[in-house]
BAVOKE-372146 format. One record per residue (C-alpha): residue number from 1; x, y, z. Coordinates in steps of 0.05 Angstrom, whole numbers, plus 32768, in hexadecimal, padded with zeros to 4 digits. Layout:
N
<NUM <X Y Z>>
...
***
This chain:
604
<1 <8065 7021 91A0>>
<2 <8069 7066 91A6>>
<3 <809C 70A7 9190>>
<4 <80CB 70A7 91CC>>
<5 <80ED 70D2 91E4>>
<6 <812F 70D1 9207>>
<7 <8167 70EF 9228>>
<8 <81B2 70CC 9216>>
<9 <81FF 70DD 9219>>
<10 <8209 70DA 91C5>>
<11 <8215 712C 91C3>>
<12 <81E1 7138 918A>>
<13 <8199 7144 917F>>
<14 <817B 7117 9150>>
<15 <812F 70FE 9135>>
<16 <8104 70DB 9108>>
<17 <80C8 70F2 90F4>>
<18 <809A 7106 90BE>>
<19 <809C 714D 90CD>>
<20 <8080 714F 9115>>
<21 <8089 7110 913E>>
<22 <80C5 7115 9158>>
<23 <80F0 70D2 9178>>
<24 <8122 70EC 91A9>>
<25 <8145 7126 91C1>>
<26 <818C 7122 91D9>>
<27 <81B5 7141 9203>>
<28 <8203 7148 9208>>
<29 <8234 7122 9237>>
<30 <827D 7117 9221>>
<31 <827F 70D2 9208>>
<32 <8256 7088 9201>>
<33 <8269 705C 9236>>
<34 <8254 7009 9239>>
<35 <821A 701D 9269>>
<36 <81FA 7050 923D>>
<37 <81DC 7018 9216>>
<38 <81C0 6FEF 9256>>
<39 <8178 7010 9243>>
<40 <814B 7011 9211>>
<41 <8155 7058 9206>>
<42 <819C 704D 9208>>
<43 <819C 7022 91CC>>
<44 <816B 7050 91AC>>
<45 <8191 7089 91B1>>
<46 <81CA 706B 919B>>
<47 <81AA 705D 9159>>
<48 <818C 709B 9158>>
<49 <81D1 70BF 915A>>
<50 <81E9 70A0 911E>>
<51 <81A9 70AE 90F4>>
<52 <81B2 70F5 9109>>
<53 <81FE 70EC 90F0>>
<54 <81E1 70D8 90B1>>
<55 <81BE 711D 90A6>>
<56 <8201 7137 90B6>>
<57 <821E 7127 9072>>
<58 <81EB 7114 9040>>
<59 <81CB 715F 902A>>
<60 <8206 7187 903F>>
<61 <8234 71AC 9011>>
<62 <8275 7189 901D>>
<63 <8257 7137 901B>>
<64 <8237 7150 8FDE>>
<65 <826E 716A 8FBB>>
<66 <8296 7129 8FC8>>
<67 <8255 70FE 8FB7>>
<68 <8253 7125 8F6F>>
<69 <828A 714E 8F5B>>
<70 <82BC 7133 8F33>>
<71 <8285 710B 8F0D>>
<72 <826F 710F 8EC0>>
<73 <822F 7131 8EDD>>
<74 <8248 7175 8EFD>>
<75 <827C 71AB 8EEC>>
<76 <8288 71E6 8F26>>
<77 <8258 721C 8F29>>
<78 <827D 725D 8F2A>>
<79 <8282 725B 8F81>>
<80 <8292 7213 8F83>>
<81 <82D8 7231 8FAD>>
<82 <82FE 7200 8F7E>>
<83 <8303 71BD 8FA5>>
<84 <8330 718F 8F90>>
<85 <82F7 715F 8F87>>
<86 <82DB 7177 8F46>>
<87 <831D 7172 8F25>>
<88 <8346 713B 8F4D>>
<89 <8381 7176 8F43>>
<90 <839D 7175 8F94>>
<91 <836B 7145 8FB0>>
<92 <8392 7125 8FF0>>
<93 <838F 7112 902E>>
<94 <8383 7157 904A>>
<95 <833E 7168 9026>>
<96 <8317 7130 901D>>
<97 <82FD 70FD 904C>>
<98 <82CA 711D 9087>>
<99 <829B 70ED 9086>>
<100 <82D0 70C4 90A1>>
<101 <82CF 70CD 90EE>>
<102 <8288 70D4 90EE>>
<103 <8282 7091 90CB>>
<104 <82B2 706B 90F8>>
<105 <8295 708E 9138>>
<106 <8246 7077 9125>>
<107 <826C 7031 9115>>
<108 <827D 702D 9160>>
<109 <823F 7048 917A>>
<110 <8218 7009 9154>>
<111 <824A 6FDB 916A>>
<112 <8236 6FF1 91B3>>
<113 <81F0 6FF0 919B>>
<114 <81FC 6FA9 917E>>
<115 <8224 6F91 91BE>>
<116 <81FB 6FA6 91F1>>
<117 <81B6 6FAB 91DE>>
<118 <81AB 6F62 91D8>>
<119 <81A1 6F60 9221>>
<120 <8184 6F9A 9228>>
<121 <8138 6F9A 9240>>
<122 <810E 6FA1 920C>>
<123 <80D8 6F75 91F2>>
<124 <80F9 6F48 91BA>>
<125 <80D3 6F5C 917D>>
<126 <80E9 6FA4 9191>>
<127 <812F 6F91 919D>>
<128 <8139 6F6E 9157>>
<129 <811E 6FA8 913A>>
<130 <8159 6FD4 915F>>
<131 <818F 6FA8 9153>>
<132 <8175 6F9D 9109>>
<133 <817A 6FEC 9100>>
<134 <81BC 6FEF 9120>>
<135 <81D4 6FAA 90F1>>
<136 <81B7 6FE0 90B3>>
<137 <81DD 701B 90C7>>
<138 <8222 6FFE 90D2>>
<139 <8219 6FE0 9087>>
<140 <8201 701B 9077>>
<141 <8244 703B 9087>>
<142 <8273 7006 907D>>
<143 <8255 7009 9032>>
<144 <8264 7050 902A>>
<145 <82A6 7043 9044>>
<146 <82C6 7009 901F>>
<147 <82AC 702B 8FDB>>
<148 <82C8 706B 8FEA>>
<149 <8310 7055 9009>>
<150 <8317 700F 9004>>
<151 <8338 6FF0 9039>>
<152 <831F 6FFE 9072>>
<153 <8323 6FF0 90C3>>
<154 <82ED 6FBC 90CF>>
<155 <82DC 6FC7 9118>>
<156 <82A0 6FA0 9131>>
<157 <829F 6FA6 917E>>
<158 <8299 6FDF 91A5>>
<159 <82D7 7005 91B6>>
<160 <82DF 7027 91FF>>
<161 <8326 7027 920A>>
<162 <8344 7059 91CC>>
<163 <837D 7045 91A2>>
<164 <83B4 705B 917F>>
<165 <83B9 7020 9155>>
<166 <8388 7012 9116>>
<167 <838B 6FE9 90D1>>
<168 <8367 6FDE 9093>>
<169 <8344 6F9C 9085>>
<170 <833D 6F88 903C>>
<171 <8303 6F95 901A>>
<172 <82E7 6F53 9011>>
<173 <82E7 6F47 9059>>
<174 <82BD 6F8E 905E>>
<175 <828C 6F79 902A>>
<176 <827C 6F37 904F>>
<177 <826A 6F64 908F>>
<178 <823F 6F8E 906E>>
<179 <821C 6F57 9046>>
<180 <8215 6F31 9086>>
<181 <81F9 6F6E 90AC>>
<182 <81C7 6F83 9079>>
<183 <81AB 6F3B 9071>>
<184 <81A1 6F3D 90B4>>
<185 <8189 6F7E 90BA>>
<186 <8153 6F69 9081>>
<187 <8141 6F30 90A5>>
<188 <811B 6F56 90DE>>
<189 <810E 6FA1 90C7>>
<190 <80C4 6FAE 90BA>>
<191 <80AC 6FA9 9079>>
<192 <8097 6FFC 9082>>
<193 <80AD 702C 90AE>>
<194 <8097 7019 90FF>>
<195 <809D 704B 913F>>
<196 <80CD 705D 9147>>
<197 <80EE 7062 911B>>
<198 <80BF 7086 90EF>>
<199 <80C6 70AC 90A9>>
<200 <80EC 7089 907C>>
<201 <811E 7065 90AC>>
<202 <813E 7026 909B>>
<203 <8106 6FEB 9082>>
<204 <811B 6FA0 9065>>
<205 <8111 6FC2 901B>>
<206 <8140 6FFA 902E>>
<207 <8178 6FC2 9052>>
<208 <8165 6F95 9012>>
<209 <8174 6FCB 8FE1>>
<210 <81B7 6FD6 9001>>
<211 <81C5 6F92 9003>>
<212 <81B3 6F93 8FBD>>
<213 <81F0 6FCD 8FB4>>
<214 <8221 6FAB 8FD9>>
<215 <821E 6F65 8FB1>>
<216 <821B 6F92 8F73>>
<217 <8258 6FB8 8F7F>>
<218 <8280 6F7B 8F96>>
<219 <826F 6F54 8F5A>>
<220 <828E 6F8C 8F32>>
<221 <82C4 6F95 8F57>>
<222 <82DF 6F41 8F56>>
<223 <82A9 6F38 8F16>>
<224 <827A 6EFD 8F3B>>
<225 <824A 6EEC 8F1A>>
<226 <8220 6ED0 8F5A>>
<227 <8226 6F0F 8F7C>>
<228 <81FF 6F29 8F3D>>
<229 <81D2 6F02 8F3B>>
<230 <81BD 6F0C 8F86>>
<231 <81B7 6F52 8F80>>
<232 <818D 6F43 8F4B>>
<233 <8163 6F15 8F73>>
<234 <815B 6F41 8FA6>>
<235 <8145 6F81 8F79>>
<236 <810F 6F4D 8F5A>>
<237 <80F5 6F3A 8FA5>>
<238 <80F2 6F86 8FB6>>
<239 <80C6 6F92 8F80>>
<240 <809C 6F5C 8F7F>>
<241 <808A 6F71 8FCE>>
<242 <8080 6FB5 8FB9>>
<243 <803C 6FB8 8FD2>>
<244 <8052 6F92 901C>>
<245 <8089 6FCC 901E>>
<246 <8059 7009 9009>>
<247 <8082 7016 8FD5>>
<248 <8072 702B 8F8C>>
<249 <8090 705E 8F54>>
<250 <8060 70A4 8F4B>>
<251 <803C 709F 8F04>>
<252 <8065 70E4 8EFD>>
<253 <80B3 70E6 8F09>>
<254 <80A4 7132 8F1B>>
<255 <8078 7115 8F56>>
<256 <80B0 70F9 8F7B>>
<257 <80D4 713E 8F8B>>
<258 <808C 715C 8FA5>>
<259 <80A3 7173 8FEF>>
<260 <805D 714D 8FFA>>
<261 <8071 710A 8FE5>>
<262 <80B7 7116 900B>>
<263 <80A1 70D6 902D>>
<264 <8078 70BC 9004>>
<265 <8076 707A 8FDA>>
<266 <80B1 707D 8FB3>>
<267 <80E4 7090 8FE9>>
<268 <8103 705E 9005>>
<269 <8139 7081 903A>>
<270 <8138 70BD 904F>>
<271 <8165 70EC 9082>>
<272 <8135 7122 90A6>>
<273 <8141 716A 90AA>>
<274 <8123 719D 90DD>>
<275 <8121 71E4 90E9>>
<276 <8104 71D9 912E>>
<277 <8138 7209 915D>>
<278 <813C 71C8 918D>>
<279 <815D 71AA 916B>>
<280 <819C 71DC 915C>>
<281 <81B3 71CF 9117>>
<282 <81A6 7210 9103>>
<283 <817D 7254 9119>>
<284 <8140 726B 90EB>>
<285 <8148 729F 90CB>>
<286 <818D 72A7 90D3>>
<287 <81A6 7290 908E>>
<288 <81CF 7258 909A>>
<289 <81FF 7243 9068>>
<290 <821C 7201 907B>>
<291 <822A 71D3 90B1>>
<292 <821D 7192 90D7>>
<293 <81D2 717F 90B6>>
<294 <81C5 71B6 9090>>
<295 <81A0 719D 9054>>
<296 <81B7 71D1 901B>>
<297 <81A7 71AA 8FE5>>
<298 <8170 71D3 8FC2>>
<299 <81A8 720A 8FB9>>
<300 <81E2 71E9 8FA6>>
<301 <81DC 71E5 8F55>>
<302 <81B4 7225 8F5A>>
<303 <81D1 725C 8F2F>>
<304 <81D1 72AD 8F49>>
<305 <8190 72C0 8F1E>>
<306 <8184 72F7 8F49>>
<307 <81CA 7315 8F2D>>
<308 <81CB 72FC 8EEE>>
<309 <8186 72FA 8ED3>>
<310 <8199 7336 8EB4>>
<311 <815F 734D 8E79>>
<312 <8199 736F 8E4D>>
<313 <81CD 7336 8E42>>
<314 <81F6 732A 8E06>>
<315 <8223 72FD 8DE2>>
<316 <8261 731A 8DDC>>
<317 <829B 7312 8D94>>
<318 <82B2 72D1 8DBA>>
<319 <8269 72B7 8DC4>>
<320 <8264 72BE 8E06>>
<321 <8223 72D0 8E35>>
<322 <8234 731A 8E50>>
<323 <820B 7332 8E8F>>
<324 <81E6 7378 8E86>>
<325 <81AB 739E 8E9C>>
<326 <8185 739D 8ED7>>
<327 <8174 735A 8EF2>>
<328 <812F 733D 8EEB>>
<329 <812D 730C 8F20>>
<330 <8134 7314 8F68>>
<331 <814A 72DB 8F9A>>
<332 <8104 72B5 8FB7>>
<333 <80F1 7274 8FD7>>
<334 <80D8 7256 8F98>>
<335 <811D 725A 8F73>>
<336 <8147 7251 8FAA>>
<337 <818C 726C 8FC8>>
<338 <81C2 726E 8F9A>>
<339 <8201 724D 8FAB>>
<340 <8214 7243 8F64>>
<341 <8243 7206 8F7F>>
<342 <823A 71D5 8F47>>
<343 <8216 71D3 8EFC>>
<344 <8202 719E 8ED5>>
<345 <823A 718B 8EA1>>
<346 <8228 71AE 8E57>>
<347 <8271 71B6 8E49>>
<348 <8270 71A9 8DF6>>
<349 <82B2 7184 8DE5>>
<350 <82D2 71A1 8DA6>>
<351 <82EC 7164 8D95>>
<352 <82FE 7117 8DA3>>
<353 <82D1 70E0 8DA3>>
<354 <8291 710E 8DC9>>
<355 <82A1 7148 8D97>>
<356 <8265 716D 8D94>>
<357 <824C 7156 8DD1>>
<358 <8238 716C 8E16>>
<359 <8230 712B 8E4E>>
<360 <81F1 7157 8E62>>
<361 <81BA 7160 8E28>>
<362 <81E5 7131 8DF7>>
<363 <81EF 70EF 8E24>>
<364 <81C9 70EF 8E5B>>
<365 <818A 7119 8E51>>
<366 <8177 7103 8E0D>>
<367 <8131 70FF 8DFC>>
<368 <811C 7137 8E14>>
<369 <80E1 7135 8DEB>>
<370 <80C1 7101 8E10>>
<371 <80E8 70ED 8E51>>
<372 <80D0 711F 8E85>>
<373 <810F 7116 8EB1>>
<374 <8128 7158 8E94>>
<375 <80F0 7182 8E9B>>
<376 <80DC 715D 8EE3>>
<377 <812B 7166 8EF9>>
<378 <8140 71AE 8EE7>>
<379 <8127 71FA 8EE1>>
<380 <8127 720F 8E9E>>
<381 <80F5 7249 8EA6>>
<382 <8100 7280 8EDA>>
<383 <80C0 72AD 8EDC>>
<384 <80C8 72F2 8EF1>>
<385 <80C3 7307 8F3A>>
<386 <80D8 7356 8F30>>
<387 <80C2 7381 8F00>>
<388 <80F8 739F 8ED7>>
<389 <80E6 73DC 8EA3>>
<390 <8118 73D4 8E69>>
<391 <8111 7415 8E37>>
<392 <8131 7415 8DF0>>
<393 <8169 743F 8E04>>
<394 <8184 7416 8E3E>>
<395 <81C6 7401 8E34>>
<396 <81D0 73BD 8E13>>
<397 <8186 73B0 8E00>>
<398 <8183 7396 8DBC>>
<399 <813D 7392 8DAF>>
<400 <8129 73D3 8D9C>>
<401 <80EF 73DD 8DC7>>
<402 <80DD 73E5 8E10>>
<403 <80B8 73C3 8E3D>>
<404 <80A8 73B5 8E8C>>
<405 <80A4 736A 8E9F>>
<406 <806D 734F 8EC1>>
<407 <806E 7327 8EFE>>
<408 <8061 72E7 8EFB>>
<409 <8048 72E9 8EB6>>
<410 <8086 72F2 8E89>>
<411 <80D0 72CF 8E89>>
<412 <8108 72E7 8EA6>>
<413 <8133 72AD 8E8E>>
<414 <8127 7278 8E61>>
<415 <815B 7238 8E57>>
<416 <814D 721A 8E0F>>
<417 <8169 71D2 8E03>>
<418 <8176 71E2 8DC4>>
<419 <819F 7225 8D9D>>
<420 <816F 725D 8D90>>
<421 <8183 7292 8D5C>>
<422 <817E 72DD 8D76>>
<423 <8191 72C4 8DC1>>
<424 <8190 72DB 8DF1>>
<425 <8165 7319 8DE9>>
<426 <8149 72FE 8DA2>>
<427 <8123 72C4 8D96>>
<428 <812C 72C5 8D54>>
<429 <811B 7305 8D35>>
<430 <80E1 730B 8D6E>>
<431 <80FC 7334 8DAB>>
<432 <80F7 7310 8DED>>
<433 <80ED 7338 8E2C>>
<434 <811E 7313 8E5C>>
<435 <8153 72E6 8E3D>>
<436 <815F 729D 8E1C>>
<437 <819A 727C 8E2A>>
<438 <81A5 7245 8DFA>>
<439 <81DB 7213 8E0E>>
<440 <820B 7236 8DEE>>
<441 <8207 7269 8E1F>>
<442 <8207 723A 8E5F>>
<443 <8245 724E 8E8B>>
<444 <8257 724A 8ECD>>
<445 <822F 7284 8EE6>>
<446 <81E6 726C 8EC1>>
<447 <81CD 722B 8EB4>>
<448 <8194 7203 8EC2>>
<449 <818A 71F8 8F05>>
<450 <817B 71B5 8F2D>>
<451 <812E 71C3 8F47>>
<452 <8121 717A 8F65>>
<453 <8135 718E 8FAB>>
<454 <811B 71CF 8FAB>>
<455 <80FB 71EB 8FF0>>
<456 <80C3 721B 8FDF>>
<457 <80AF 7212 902C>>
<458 <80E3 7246 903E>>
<459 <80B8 7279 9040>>
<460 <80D8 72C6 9052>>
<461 <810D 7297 906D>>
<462 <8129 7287 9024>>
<463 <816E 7287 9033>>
<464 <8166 7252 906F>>
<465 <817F 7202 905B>>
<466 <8143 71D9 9048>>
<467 <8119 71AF 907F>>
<468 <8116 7180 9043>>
<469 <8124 713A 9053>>
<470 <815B 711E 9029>>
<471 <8142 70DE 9002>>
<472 <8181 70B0 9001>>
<473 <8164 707C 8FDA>>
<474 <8124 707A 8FA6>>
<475 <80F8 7041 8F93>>
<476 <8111 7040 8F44>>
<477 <8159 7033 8F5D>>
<478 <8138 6FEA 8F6B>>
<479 <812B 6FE6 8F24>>
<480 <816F 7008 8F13>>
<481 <819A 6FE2 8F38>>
<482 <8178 6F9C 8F32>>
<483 <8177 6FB1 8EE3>>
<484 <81C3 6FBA 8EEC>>
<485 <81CA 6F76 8F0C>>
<486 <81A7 6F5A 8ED6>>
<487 <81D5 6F73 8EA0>>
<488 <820F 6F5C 8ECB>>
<489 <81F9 6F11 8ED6>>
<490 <81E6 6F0B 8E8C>>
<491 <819A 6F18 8E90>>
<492 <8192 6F51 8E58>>
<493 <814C 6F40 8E4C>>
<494 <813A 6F46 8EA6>>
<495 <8163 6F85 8EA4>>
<496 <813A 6FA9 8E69>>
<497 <80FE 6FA0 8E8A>>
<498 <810F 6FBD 8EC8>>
<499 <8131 7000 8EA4>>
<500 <80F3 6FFE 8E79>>
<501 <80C3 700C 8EBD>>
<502 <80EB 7048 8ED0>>
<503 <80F1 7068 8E82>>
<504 <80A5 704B 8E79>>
<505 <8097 707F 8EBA>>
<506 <80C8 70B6 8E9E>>
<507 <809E 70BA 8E69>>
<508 <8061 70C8 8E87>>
<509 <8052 711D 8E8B>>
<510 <800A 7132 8EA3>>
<511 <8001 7161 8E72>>
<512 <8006 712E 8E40>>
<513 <7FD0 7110 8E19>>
<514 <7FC0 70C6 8E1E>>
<515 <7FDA 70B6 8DDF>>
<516 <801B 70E9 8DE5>>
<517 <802A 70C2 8E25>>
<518 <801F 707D 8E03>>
<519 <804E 7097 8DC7>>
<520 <8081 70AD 8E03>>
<521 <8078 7068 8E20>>
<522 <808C 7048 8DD6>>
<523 <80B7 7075 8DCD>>
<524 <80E0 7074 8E0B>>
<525 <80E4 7027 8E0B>>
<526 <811A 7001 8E07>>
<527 <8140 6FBB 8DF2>>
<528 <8169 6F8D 8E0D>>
<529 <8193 6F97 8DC8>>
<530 <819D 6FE1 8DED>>
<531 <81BE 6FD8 8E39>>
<532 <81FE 6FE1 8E3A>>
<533 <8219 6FF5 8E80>>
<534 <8228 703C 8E66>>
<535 <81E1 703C 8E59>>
<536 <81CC 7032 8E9C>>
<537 <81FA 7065 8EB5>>
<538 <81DA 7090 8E87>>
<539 <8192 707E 8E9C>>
<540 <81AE 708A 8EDE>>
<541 <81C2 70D6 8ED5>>
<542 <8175 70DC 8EBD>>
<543 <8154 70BE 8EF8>>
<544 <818C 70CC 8F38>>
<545 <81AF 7115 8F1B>>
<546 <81C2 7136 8F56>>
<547 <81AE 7100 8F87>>
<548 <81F3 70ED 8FA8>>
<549 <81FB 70AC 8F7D>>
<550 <822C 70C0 8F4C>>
<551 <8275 70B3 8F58>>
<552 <825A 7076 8F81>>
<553 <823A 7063 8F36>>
<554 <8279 706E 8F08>>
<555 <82A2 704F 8F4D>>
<556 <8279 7010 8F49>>
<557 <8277 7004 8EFF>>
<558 <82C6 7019 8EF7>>
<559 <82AD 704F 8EC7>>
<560 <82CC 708B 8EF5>>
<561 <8303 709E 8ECB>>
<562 <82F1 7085 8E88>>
<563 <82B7 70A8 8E91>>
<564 <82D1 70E9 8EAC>>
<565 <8302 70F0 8E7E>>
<566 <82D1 70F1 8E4B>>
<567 <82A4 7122 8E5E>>
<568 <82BD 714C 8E9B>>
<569 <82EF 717A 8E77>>
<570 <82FE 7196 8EC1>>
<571 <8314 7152 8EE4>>
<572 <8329 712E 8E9F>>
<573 <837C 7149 8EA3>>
<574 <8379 712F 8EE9>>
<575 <8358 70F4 8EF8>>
<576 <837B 70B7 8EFF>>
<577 <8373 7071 8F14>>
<578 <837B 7079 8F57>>
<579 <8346 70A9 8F61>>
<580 <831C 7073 8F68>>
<581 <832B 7069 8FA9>>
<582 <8328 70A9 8FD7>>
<583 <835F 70C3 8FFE>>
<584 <8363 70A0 9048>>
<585 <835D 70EA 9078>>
<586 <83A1 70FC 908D>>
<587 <837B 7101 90D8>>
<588 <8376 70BB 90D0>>
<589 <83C2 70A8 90BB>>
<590 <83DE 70D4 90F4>>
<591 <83B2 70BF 912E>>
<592 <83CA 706F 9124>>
<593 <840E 7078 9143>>
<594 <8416 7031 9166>>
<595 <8421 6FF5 913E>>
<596 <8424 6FFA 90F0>>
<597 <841D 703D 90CD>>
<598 <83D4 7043 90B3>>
<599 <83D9 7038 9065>>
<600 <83BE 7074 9030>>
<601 <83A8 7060 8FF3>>
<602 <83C8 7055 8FAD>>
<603 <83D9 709A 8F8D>>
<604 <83D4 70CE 8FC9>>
***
């Protein structure tokens, strides 16, 4: 089959591809009617849409805010605005919750799709393959849903008369619909991606791997043991297919955030992102900061180096990092745009039971010395772009000489994991032309930034979003989440074996020796004497930091607060037990005004 393309009445403009074959273009009418899915490109487009709706949230500021703040991973950057979602202080029904609408309005659109199109004309191996996206996409949302709010409306036919009324249907009637739709969806999705619905669209490994999640997080929430062991099961059949699926982990974790392997073996779902001016989600050149599928990831733990890169900074009497000098950086595509919305989580607790401690270096990224996931996952080295001359006499320089840096040869910046004496202008007694900033010195305003997204492709148009596609879900979450499983139905021995693939790969570096990577591999291998669940959390900050898992993680495993109030000295007065549960949208409550009153939840 070939790319279509199609007009329809969805009001959006939406495609898969791998960069230039594009499926459809639509155009705007004012609403979805039953006929609108009497064609092939009806039911197409319909499904289209709600891809499109995808790329809506996942990569833009706000859904990525709620997908991570408020976690033991990130902290605010110093422009995070102060959302109530890193700290729980104020989070209601009146800032949280946007996905919302969009969810419930793709939810009709597939029940149309689902309704109609098995009549429609279309060859039946074609048709299955429709209906078997559309059966993926409404679990796909229902799954978001129920672990983000609970109870929620459970609507499974299409809606063309609008009401007034609504109610929430508990959530073990929710999980059976979206176990039952991804089973189904598994059963007749291609075992790789198939025109046309190309890129990294929905495939039986992606459905199964879902399917996988959804019988994981219901066994924690009522504790069965079968549903355990069938996520389990399924995570084992995934992997044993690997080579049926095309799917495989890179030798190198670094490999799998190359914009080159964007679709390559290890992603497994992926939302696509386009500059293309057709399409209208933003204009080139015109340094767009946020809005309907704006991918803005690369930026959003970024730091303002070209500010604060400053060669003459000092700690202060209270041991604080003090800006000075003239900056040696200036803003390019390689570092990125600075939004300076989020940092990675080095508070050090002065006391309690993590005294000494910071959840970043100290829990999660241990073994630095052989697990690349550090190196592979953040900048720690900013080389300099400008040339700065620094002479003796300028105010604040320390060092006693002066110098001119040269570009592209000498750092501007350098973030040490461990405390360096003489920082930041000092390494020891040695002067250093630009500045180390030990963790000591981390702050709000400089840290090390997230580089796994980055979007060197930007070109002169560096403050543009990214044309990046954003990978949902990776290969090693098989091995992560079937590894969970394991631990869960009793299987210690299954679930160190899977962990032991992903830290086995993590410990890989190409710059390595044979034997230094064998020593990494021995070294970075664990026991079954070793899983504990906080472990796997821990092994999933390594792999997944910054990849929209994380209060979905400490959600499923009922490690939210415990977890938060151990490390996250922002969120930890806050948080309480009903935070995990989101607040229902107060658009929501008031639009149900026949019938019962539309519930909130617990606590707001």
């Amino acid at each position: 089959m070939k790319t279509i393309k199609i007009g329809c009445v969805l009001g959006l403009i939406a495609f898969f591809s791998t960069g230039c074959e594009k499926l459809l273009e639509e155009h705007p009418q004012s609403q979805v009617v039953p006929s609108f899915f009497n064609s092939a490109s009806g039911v197409l487009g319909g499904i289209a849409g709600v891809y499109n709706d995808i790329r809506s949230d996942w990569g833009t500021e706000g859904f990525t805010v709620e997908m991570q703040g408020g976690t033991d991973e990130f902290l605010q950057g110093a422009s995070s605005g102060g959302s109530p979602v890193y700290t729980y202080n104020g989070l209601n029904s009146g800032n949280f919750g946007a996905a919302w609408n969009v969810a419930f309005q793709d939810i009709n659109t597939l029940n149309g799709v689902l309704q109609y199109g098995q009549t429609v004309d279309l060859p039946d191996a074609t048709r299955r393959q429709y209906l078997a996206q559309a059966k993926f996409l409404r679990g796909f949302w229902y799954f978001y849903l129920v672990q983000t709010f609970g109870d929620v409306p459970l609507h499974t036919t299409f809606i063309t008369v609008p009401s007034q009324a609504d109610s929430r249907q508990p959530v073990a009637q929710v999980y059976e619909q979206i176990i039952k739709d991804l089973t189904e969806a598994a059963t007749d999705l291609p075992n790789q991606p198939t025109a046309p619905f190309l890129g990294k669209a929905a495939t039986k490994p992606v459905a199964q791997l879902l399917l996988a999640k959804a019988y994981l997080t219901r066994g924690w929430l009522n504790n069965t043991a079968d549903d355990f062991t069938q996520a389990a099961s399924i995570c084992a059949d995934i992997i044993a297919n690997k080579g049926t699926y095309g799917l495989d982990l890179w030798q190198d974790f670094g490999d799998a955030f190359l914009p080159a392997n964007d679709y390559g073996k290890e992603s497994m779902f992926v939302s696509d992102h386009s500059s293309d001016p057709k399409y209208g989600y933003y204009t080139v050149g015109g340094q767009a900061a946020g809005g309907a599928a704006q991918n803005l990831t690369p930026w959003l733990t970024n730091w303002n180096y070209p500010t604060n890169s400053t060669v003459n900074a000092y700690k202060n009497a209270a041991g604080t990092l003090v800006f000075a000098g003239p900056s040696g950086m200036l803003r390019d595509s390689y570092y990125g745009r600075p939004f300076i919305r989020m940092r990675p989580n080095s508070y050090k607790w002065p006391s309690g039971d993590n005294s000494g401690k910071n959840y970043f270096l100290d829990q999660a990224f241990t073994k630095r010395d052989v697990d690349s996931r550090f190196a592979n996952s953040f900048y720690t080295v900013y080389i300099a772009n400008t040339s700065v001359t620094n002479t003796a006499t300028t105010a604040n320089n320390s060092r006693g000489i002066g110098y001119t840096t040269v570009v592209g040869v000498d750092t501007t910046v350098l973030f040490t994991d461990y405390e360096v004496a003489g920082a930041p202008q000092f390494i020891g007694t040695r002067p250093f032309k630009g500045i180390v900033v030990p963790p000591s010195l981390w702050n709000n305003a400089i840290y090390p930034a997230l580089k796994k997204f980055m979007d060197p492709s930007r070109g002169a148009n560096i403050n543009d979003p990214s044309t990046r596609p954003v990978v949902l879900y990776r290969f090693s979450d098989v091995y992560l989440t079937g590894a969970e499983a394991y631990l869960k139905a009793g299987d210690a021995t299954k679930a160190a074996a899977l962990i032991n693939v992903v830290r086995q790969r993590a410990a890989y570096r190409k710059t390595n020796t044979a034997v230094q990577n064998t020593a990494a591999v021995t070294a970075m291998t664990i026991t079954p004497a070793d899983l504990t669940v906080d472990f796997i959390l821990d092994e999933r900050s390594r792999e997944f930091f910054g990849e929209w898992q994380r209060w979905q993680d400490l959600v499923r495993t009922r490690s939210l607060v415990r977890r938060v109030k151990a490390w996250n000295p922002e969120a930890a007065p806050y948080i309480q037990d009903f935070n995990m549960l989101r607040p229902i949208p107060q658009s929501q409550i008031d639009r149900v005004v026949d019938g019962p009153k539309f519930p909130q939840n617990p606590g707001y």
